[in-house]
N, C-alpha and C positions, 0 to 999 in steps of 0.2 A: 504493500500500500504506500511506503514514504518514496517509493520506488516512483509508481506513478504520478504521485504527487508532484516531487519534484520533475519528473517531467513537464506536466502539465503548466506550473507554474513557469520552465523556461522556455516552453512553446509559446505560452500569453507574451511574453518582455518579446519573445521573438516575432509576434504578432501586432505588438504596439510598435516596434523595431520598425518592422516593412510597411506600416500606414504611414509611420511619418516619413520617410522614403519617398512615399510614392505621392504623399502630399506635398513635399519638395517638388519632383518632380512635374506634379500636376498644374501645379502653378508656374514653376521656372515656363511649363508651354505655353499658358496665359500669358506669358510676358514678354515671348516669341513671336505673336502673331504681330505683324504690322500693324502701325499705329496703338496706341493706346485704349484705353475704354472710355479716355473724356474725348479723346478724339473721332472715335467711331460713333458715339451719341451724338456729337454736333453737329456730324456728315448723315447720321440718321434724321436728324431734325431737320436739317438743309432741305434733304430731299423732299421735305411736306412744305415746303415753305417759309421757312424762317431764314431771318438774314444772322449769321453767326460769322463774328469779326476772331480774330487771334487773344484779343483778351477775352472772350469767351470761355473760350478753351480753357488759357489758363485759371481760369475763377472753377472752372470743373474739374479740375487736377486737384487744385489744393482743395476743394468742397471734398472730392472723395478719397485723398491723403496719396495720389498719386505722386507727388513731391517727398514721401519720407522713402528709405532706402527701401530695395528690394528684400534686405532680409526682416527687416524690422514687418514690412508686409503680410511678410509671408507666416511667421511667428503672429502675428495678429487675428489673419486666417485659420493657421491650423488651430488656432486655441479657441477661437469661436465656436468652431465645431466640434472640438473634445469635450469642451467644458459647457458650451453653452447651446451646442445642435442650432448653432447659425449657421448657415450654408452663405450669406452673405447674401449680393442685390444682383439681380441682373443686370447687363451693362445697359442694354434698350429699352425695355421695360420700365427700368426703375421700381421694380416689386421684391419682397423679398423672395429667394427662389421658394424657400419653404411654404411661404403662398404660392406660385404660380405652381409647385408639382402636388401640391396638396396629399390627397390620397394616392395620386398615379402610381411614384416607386413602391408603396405598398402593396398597388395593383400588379406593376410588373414585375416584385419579384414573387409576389402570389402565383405569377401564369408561369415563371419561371421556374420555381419551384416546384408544381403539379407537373409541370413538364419532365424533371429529373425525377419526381416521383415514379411516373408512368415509367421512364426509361427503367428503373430499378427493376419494378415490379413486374415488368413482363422480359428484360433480358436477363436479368439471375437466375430464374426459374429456367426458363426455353433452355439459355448457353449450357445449362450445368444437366438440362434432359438429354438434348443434340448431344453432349461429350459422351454420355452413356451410352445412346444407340449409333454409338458414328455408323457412317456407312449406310444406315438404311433409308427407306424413303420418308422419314418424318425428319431425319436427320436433313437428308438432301433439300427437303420444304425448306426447313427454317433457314439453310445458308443458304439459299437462293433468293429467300424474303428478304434476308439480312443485306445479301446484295443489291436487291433492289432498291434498300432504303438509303444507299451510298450512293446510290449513281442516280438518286431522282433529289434533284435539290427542292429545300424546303419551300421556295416560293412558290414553284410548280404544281407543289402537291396543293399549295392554299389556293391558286388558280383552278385547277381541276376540281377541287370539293365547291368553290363558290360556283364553277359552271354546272354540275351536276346540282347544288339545290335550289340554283336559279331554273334550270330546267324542268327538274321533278317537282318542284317544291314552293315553288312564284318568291324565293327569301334568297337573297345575296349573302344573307348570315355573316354580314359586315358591323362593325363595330360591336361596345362591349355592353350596350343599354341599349335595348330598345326608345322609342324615338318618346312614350309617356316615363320614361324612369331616366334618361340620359340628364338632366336637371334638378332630378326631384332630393332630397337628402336618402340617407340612407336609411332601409329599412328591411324587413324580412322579407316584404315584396320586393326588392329592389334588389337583396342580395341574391334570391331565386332564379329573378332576371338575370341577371350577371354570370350567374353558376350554369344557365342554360345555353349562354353563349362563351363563357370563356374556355369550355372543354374542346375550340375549337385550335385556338392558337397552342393551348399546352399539346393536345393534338400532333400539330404539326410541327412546334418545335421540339418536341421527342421521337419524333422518327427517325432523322438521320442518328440521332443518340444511341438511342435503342438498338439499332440495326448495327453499328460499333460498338457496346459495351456484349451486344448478345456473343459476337464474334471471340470480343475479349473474354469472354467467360467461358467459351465452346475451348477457342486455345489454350486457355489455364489449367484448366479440368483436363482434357485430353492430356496435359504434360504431366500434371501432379498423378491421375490414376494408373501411369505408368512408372513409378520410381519404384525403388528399390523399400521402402520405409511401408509404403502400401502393401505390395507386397509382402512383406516381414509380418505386419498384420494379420493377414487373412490367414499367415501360418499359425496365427495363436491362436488365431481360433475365432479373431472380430470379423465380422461379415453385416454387411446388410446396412440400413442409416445411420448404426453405431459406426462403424468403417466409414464411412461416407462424409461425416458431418465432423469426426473427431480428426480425420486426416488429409484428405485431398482437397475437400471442401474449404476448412478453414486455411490452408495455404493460398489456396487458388482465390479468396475472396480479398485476401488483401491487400493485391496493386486495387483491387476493384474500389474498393473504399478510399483508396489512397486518391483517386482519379474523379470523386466526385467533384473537386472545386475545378477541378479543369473543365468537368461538363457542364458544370453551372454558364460558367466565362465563355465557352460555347455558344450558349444557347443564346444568353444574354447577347453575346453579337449577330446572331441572328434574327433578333426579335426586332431590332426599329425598319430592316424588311418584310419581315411577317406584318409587322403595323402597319406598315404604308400600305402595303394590298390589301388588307381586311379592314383599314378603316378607323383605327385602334388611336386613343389620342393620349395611349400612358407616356411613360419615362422613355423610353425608346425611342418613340415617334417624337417628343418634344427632343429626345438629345441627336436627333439626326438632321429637326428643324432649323434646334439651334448651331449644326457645326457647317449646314450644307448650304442654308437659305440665308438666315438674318446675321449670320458673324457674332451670334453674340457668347463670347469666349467662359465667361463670366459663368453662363448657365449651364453650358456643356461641361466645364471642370467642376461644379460639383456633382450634377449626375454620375461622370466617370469617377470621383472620388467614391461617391456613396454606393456604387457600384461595385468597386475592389476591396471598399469595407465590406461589404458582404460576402464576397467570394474569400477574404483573408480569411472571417470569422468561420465560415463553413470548411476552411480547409483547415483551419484549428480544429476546431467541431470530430473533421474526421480523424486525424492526426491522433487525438486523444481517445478515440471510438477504435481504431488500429492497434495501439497500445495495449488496450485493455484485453482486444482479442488476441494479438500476440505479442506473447514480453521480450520477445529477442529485440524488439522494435526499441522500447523505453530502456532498454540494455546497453543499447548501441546510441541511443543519441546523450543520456544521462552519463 
């Protein structure tokens, strides 16, 4: 137990270690893009009409403390958000981000989430059936589905289900509210609504998933029930889901767990595409708005901030879920 503990405890510093990193870094690219953020509001204003001189500009630098150094900045920044869950203003807008994305990231790592779920729940099971009957024809099904889910990219598939329920069905099964609950606040109606339609996007962002973790589970298995240690097994006399679960199983599961926050980071970059075709107006769809359309740097760097926090915490999450299943793990990193 003091074993895991202190693991645990130097995976979190190592986990606070790699936000501030990448909060460095998320910002140093904020202050990459061309022009400034009082300068790209004034050229936003410009283009509505407003006449904006050179001392303009500068009354918007020092209003928004553009004028104190880059690191004093950036130290202001990440403390907001550890200590105080400020995400800070967007540059064009003028709102705070944590108003304009309100519930969204909530939303999108819900869809994203459901999404890694389904991946789990139906490739652990399949990959580790397929590695038992290799060779035969259920075997052959599942890695030819598997293949199929690699070579059909995820947009295609949301194009083909919106053409088939527009055909069968008069519904484009676009967006995440119907058109009476898309304004309304939240409710148990609302959340039903929501639940009826967002089994489409987790849908289709866990197919390509699914279709590579079932592969990765089919190849693990297949290697583990061939060792020599399995074998050794069956001589003593274990056979059957006792053999199964106590030796091949738990070897072979944990690159699998190890590998959940890569397919979180996955999906999540596939999703402000899956939004744009279906319609979807979460985190995604607003951080693809903000990097591809309006320039506004501001809003896009904390979505990706709040984004890699999530994917850090989950690969902690797993990190310390691996551990517990196997100790050679907390052995070798403590």
């Amino acid at each position: 137990m003091g074993q895991l503990v202190q693991f645990t405890a130097i995976r979190f510093v190592m986990a606070l270690l790699t936000l501030f990193i990448v909060s460095f870094i998320v910002f140093g690219l904020m202050e990459l893009v061309p022009g400034n953020c009082a300068e790209r509001y004034v050229a936003y204003k410009a283009t509505q009409g407003a006449s904006i001189s050179q001392a303009d500009i500068v009354a918007e630098e020092i209003r928004m403390g553009l004028d104190r150094p880059f690191v004093v900045r950036w130290v202001d920044w990440t403390t907001s958000i550890f200590i105080h869950g400020d995400l800070g203003e967007s540059c064009l807008r003028r709102l705070p981000v944590t108003q304009i994305l309100k519930d969204k990231v909530w939303i999108s790592l819900g869809i994203c989430f459901a999404a890694l779920l389904i991946t789990y729940m139906i490739a652990v099971p399949l990959g580790m059936l397929s590695a038992n009957i290799r060779n035969s024809v259920t075997d052959s099904s599942l890695r030819f589905l598997s293949y199929l889910g690699l070579a059909l990219p995820n947009f295609m598939i949301a194009l083909c289900i919106m053409l088939i329920a527009t055909i069968y069905f008069g519904d484009t099964l676009t967006g995440l509210f119907s058109s009476e609950y898309r304004d309304a606040p939240w409710s148990l109606a609302k959340l039903g609504d929501f639940l009826s339609r967002a089994w489409l996007p987790a849908f289709i962002l866990g197919w390509s998933s699914t279709a590579l973790q079932l592969q990765t589970v089919r190849a693990l298995m297949s290697d583990e029930v061939g060792k020599l240690y399995v074998t050794a097994a069956r001589a003593r006399g274990i056979s059957g889901p006792k053999l199964f679960w106590r030796y091949p199983a738990r070897h072979a599961l944990g690159p699998v767990v190890n590998s959940v926050g890569f397919d979180l980071n996955r999906i999540f970059n596939d999703l402000p595409i899956v939004a744009a075709i279906l319609v979807m107006s979460e985190a995604g769809f607003v951080l693809l708005e903000a990097l591809a359309i309006s320039n506004d740097q501001e809003l896009a760097g904390a979505i990706i901030f709040l984004l890699t926090a999530a994917i850090v915490t989950l690969n902690f999450a797993s990190d310390v879920l691996l551990a517990i299943i196997d100790p050679r793990v907390r052995r070798g990193v403590v």
